[in-house]
RODO-2510 file (C-alpha; in nm, 4 decimals, decimal comma):
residues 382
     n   res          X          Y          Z
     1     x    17,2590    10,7866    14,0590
     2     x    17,4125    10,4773    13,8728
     3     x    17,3092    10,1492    13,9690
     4     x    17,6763    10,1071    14,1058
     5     x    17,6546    10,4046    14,2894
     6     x    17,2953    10,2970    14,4247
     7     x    17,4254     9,9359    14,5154
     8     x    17,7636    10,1014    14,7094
     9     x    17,4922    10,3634    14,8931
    10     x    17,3277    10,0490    15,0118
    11     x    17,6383     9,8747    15,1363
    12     x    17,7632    10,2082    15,3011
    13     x    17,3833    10,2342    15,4731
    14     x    17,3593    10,5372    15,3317
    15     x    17,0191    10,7029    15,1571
    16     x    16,9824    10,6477    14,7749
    17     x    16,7886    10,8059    14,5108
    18     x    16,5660    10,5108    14,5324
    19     x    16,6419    10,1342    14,7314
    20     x    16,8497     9,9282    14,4662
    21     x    16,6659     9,5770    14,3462
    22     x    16,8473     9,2525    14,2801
    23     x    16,5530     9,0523    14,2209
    24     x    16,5738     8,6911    14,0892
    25     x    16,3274     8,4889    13,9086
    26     x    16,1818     8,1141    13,8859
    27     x    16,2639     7,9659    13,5436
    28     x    15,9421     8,0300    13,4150
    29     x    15,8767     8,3638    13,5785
    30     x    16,1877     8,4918    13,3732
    31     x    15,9914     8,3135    13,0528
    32     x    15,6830     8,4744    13,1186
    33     x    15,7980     8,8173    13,1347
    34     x    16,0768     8,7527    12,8688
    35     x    15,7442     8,7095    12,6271
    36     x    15,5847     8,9947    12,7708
    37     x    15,9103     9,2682    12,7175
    38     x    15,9578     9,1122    12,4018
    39     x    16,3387     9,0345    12,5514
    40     x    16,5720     8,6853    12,6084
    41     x    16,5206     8,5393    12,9557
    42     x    16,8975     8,6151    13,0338
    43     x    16,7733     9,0121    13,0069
    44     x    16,4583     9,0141    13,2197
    45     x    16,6717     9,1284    13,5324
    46     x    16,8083     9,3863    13,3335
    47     x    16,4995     9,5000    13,1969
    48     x    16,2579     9,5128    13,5222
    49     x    16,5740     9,7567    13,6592
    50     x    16,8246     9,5248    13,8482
    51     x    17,0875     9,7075    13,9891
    52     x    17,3275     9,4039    14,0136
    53     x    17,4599     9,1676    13,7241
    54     x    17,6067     8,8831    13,8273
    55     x    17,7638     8,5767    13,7044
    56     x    17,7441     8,1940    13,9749
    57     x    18,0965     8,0851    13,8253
    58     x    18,0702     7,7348    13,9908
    59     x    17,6959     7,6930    13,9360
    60     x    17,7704     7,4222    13,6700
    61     x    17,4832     7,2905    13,7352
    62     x    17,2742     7,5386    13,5517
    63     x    16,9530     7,5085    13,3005
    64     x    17,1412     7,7274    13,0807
    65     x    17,4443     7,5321    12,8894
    66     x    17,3723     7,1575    12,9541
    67     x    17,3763     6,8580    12,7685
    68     x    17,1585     6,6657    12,9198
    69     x    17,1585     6,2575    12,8519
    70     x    16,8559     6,0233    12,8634
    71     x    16,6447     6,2611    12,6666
    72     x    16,7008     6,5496    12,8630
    73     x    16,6465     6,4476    13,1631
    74     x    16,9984     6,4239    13,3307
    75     x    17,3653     6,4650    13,3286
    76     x    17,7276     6,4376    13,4817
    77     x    17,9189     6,7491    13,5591
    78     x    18,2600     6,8107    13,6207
    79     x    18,3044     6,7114    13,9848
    80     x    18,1372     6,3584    13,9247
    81     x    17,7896     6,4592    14,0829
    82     x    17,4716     6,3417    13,8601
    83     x    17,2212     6,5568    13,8528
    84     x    16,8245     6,4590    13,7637
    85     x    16,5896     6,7191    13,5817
    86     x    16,3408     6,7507    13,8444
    87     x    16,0551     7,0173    13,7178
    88     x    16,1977     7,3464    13,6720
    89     x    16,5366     7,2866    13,7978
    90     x    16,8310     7,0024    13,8470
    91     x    16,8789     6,7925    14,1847
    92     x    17,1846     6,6367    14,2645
    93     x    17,1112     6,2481    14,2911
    94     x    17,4215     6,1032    14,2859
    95     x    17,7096     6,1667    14,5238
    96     x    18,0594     6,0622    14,3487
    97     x    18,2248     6,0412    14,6840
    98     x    17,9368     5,8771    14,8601
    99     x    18,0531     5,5281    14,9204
   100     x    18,4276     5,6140    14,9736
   101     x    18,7020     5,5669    15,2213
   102     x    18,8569     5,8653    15,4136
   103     x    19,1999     5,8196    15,1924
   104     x    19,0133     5,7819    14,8449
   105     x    18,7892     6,0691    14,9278
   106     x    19,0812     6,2710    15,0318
   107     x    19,2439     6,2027    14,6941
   108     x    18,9344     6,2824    14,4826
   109     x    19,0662     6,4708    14,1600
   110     x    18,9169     6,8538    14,1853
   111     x    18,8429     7,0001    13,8781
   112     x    19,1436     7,2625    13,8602
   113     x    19,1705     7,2406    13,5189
   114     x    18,8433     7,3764    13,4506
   115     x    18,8738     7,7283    13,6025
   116     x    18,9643     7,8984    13,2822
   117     x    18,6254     7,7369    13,1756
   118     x    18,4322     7,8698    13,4754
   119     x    18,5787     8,2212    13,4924
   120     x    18,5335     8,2427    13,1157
   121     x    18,1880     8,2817    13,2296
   122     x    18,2548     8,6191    13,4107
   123     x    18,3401     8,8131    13,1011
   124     x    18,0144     8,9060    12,9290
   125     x    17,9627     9,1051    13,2232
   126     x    18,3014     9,2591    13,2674
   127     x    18,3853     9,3528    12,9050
   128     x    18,0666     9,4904    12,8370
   129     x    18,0320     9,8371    12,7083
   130     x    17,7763     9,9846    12,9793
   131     x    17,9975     9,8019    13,2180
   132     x    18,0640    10,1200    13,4542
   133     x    17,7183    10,2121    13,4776
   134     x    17,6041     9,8553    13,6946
   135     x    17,7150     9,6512    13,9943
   136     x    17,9272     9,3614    13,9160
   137     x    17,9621     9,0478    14,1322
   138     x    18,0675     8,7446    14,1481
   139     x    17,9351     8,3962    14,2813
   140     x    18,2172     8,1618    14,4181
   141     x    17,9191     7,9704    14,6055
   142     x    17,8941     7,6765    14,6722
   143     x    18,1943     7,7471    14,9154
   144     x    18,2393     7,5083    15,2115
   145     x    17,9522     7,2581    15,3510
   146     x    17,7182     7,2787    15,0459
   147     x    17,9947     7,1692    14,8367
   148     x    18,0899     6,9121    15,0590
   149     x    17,7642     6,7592    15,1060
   150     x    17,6996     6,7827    14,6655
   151     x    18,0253     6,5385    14,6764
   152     x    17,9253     6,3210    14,9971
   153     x    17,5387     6,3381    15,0091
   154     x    17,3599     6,5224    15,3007
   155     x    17,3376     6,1991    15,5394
   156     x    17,6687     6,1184    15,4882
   157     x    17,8239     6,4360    15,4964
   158     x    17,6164     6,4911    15,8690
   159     x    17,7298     6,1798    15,9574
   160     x    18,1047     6,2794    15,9181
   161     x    18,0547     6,6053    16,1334
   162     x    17,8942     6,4200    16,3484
   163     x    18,1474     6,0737    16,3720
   164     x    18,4385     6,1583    16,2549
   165     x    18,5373     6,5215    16,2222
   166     x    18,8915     6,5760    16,1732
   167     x    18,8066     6,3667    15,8368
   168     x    18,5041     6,6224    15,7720
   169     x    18,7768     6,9483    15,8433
   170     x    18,9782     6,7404    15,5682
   171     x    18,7125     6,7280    15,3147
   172     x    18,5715     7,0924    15,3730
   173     x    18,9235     7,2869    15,3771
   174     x    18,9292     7,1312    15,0420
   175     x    18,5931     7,1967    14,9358
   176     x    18,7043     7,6131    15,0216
   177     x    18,9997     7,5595    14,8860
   178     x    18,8733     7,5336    14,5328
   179     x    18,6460     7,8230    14,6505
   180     x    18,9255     8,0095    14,7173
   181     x    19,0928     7,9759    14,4565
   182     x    18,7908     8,1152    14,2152
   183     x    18,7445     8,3665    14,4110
   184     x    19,1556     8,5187    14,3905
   185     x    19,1269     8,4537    14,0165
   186     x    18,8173     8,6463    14,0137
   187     x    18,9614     8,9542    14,1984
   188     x    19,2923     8,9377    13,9922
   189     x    19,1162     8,9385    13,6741
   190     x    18,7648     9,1650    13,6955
   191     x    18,6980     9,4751    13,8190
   192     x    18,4526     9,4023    14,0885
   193     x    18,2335     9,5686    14,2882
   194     x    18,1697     9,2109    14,5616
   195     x    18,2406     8,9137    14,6413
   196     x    17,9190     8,6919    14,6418
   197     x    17,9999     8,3980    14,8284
   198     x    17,7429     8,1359    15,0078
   199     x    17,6189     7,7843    15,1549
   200     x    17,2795     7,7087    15,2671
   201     x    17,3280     7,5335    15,5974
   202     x    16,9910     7,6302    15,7165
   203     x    16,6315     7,4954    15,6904
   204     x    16,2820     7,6874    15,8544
   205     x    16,3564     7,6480    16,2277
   206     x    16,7537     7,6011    16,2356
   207     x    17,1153     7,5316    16,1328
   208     x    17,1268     7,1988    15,9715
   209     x    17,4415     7,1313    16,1598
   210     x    17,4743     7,2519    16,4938
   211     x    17,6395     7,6222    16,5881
   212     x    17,8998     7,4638    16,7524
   213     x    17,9903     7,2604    16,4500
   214     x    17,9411     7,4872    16,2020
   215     x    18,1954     7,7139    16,3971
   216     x    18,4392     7,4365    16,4661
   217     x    18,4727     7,3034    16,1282
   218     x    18,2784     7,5620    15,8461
   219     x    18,4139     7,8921    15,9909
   220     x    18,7722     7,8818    15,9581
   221     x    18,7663     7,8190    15,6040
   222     x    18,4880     7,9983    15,5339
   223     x    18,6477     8,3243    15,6645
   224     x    18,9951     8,2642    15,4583
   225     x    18,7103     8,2932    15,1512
   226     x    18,5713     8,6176    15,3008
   227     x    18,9009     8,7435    15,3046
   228     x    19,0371     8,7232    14,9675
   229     x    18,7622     8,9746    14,9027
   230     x    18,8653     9,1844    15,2239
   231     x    19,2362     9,1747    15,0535
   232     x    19,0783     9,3110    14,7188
   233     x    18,9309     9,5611    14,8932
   234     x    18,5687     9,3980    14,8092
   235     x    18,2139     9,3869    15,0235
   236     x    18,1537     9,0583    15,0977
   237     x    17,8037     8,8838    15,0710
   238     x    17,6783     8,6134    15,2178
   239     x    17,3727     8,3739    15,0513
   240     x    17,2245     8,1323    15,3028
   241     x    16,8584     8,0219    15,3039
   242     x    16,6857     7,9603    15,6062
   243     x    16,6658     8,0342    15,9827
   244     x    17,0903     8,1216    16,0340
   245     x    17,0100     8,3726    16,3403
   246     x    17,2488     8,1741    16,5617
   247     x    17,5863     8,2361    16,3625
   248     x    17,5045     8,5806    16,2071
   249     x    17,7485     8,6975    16,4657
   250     x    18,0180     8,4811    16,3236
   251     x    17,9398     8,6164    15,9949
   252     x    18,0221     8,9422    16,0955
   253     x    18,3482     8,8817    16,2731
   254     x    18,5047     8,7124    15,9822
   255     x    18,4382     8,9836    15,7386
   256     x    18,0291     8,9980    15,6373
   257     x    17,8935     9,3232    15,4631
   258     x    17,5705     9,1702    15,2672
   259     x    17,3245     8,8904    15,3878
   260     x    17,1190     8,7213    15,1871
   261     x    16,8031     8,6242    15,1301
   262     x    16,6165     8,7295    15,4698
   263     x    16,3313     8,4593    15,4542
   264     x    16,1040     8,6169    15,7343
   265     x    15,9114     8,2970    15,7816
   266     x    16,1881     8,1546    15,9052
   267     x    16,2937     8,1159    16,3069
   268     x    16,4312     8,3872    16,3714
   269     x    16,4740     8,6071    16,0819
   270     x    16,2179     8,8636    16,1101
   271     x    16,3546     9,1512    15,9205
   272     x    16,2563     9,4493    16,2029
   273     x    16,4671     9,2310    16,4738
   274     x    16,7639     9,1903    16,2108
   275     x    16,7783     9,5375    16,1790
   276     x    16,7476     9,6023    16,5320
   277     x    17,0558     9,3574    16,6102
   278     x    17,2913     9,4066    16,3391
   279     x    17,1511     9,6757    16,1231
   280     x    17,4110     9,9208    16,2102
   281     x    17,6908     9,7019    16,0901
   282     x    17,5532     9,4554    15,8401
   283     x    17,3510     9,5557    15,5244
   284     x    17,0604     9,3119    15,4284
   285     x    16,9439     9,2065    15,0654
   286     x    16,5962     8,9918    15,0048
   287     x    16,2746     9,0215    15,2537
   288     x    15,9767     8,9844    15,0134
   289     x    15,7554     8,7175    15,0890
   290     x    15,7507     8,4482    14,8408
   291     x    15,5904     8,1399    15,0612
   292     x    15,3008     8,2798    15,1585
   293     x    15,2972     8,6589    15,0492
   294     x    15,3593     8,7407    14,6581
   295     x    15,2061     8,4649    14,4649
   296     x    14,8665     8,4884    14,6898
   297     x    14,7804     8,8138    14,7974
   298     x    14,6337     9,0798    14,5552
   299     x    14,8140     9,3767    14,4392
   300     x    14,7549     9,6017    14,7072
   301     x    14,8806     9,3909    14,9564
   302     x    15,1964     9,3039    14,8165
   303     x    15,2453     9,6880    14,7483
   304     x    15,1641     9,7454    15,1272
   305     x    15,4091     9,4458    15,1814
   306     x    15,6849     9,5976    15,0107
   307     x    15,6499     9,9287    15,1262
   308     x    15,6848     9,8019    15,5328
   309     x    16,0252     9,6759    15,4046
   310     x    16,1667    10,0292    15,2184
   311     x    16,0361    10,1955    15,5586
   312     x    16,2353     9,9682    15,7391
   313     x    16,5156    10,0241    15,6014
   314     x    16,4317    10,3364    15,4965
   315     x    16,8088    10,5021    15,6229
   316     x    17,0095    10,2798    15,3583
   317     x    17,1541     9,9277    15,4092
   318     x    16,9250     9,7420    15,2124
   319     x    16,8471     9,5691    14,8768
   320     x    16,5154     9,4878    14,7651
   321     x    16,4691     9,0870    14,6422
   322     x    16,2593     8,8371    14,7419
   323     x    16,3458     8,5592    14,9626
   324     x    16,4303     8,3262    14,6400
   325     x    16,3104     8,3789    14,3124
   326     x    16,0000     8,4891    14,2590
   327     x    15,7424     8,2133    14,1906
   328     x    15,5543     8,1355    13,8840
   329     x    15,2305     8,1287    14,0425
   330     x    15,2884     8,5341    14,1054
   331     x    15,0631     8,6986    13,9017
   332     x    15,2750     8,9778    13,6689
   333     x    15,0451     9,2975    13,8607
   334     x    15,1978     9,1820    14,1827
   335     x    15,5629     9,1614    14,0044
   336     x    15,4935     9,5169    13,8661
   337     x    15,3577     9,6387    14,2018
   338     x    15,7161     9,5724    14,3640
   339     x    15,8956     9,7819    14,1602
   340     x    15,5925    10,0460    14,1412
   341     x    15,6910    10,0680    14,5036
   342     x    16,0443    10,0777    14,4298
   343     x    15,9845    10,3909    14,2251
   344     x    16,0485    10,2247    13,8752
   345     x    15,7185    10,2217    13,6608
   346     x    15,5789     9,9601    13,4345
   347     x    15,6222    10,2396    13,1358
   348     x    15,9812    10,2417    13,2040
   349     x    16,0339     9,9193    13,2401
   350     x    15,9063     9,9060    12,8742
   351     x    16,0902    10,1432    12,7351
   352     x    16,4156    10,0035    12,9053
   353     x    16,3228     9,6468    12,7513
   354     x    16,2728     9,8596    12,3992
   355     x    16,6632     9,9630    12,4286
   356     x    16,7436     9,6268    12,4611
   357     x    16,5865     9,5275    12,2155
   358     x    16,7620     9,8090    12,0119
   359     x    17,0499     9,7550    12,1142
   360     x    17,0518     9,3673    12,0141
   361     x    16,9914     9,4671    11,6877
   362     x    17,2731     9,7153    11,6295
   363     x    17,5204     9,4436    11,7601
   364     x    17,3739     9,1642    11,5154
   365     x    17,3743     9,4308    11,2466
   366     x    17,7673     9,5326    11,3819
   367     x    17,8503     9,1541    11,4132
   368     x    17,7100     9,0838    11,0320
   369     x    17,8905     9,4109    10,8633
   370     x    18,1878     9,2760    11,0196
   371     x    18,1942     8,9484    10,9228
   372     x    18,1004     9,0448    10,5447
   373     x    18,3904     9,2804    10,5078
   374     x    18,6426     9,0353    10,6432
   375     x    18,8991     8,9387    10,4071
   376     x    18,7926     8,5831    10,2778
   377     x    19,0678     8,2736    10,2426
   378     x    19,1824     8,2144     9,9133
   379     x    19,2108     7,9294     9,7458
   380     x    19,5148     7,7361     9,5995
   381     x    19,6351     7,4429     9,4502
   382     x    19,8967     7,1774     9,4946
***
């Protein structure tokens, strides 16, 4: 099977020739085994055997791509937040809409003019030449509260729900509105295989809003996003850290095919009562331990860890990740020993990282033959 073919098995709960793997790595976990495959960062996933390539269109937040001011250590995007190099990753700091009245807030200027910019980022994936062989997606996230609260701050934006909601409704419809709007250029433009959309409204024991509010005022708009993709004929999946038990229900009644990332520590989240509940209309993606499970136990126990997972879900409907990216504390046997499990070896995970590599150099040798037998300006006088 192709990885698109693997990925669609998944999403149709249907067996596979092996479970499909959209596994995503810490910063310097991607380094690490970048200078072990001898490969760019950007090409680990593809290397270890990803099934899914993916692009996070409004993710302009991003290591990759930033200027950063005050030597690197922060910077301004294009909504107004500030966001402060904090170890491995950036943290929004600053809220441009913090301090604001209801009818200045209301007004704020969202950045429509960049979308040509942010979809731009989509094409790598779409135009590239093994493009039918792999399952293409992309990330409209974040979508409705998470973007809200990145303009607002948390506090403030809970304090809205909380005080003065039909101002908060305001400020979210507009938040999925941008969303939206991504997501139908997206569809219109690239062949897709999902929608990946998301918000993480969640912490360890519960909703960070409550259900009632998250229904009342995150729902509605979230499901007009979930069904742009239903119109295109897409899956739909769903990213949301934390314990969201409670409105996995909702999720399914506006439109849900894929949820994501399954953090089993969590309040209720354990993967064999997921399954039980909603396995037999919702497909799952993520699972693997990586609090307390694959950057501390040996080998065998991750192996033995993994493996409880594929028999769980051992019928189809699943994706094998980790509950976020996979820590650089994890030593690189325990890395290896989920995809051993997987059925995907280290010796062919070599060898795939040795076509890349090949095929990197036949497009710099393609891109330099090119560019020397391109007809050269002349010069001339006046």
């Amino acid at each position: 099977m192709t990885s698109r073919e693997r990925v669609r098995a998944a999403l149709e709960r249907s067996p596979a020739d092996r479970v499909p793997i959209f596994m995503w790595f810490h910063p310097r976990t991607a380094a690490r085994l970048a200078q072990l495959l001898e490969v760019p960062a950007g090409l680990v996933g593809e290397a270890m055997g990803n099934d899914v390539r993916q692009t996070w269109v409004n993710n302009n937040h991003a290591m990759e791509g930033i200027q950063h001011e005050r030597d690197g250590q922060w910077h301004r995007d294009f909504w107004g937040i500030k966001w402060e190099k904090q170890g491995d990753f950036n943290q929004p700091v600053e809220f441009p809409l913090a301090s604001c009245g209801e009818q200045e807030a209301l007004a704020y200027p969202f950045p429509y003019g960049r979308l040509e910019e942010l979809l731009a980022g989509m094409q790598p994936l779409a135009g590239a030449p093994e493009r039918g062989q792999y399952f293409l997606g992309c990330d409209v996230s974040p979508c409705v509260f998470e973007m809200y609260w990145r303009l607002r701050g948390l506090e403030q934006a809970l304090v809205d729900i909380a005080s003065n909601p039909g101002f908060a409704a305001g400020m979210l419809e507009r938040c999925a509105a941008f969303a939206r709007r991504l997501a139908e250029e997206a569809c219109r433009r690239f062949a897709l295989d999902w929608l990946w959309t998301g918000d993480d409204v969640a912490g360890q024991q519960g909703l960070i809003l409550s259900p009632e509010a998250w229904r009342e005022l995150v729902k509605p708009p979230l499901a007009e996003i979930f069904a742009v993709g239903r119109k295109a004929g897409l899956p739909v999946a769903y990213h949301c850290c934390g314990a969201l038990a409670p409105i996995i229900p909702d999720l399914l009644e506006i439109g849900l095919d894929l949820l994501n990332p399954i953090q089993a520590g969590c309040q209720g989240m354990e993967p064999a009562e997921l399954k039980r509940q909603f396995g037999s209309r919702l497909s799952f993606m993520g699972g693997l331990d990586t609090q307390g499970v694959l950057p501390f136990v040996e080998e065998a126990g991750v192996r033995r860890h993994a493996a409880g997972l594929l028999e769980l879900f051992s019928g189809g409907g699943y994706i094998l990740a980790a509950s976020h990216t996979i820590p650089p504390e994890t030593p690189e046997a325990n890395i290896f020993a989920l995809y051993r499990e997987a059925g995907i070896s280290r010796e062919e995970i070599f060898d795939r990282a040795a076509g890349l590599r090949k095929r990197a150099t036949a497009t710099a040798t393609a891109t330099a033959a090119a560019q020397a037998t391109a007809p050269r300006p002349t010069a001339s006088c006046r």
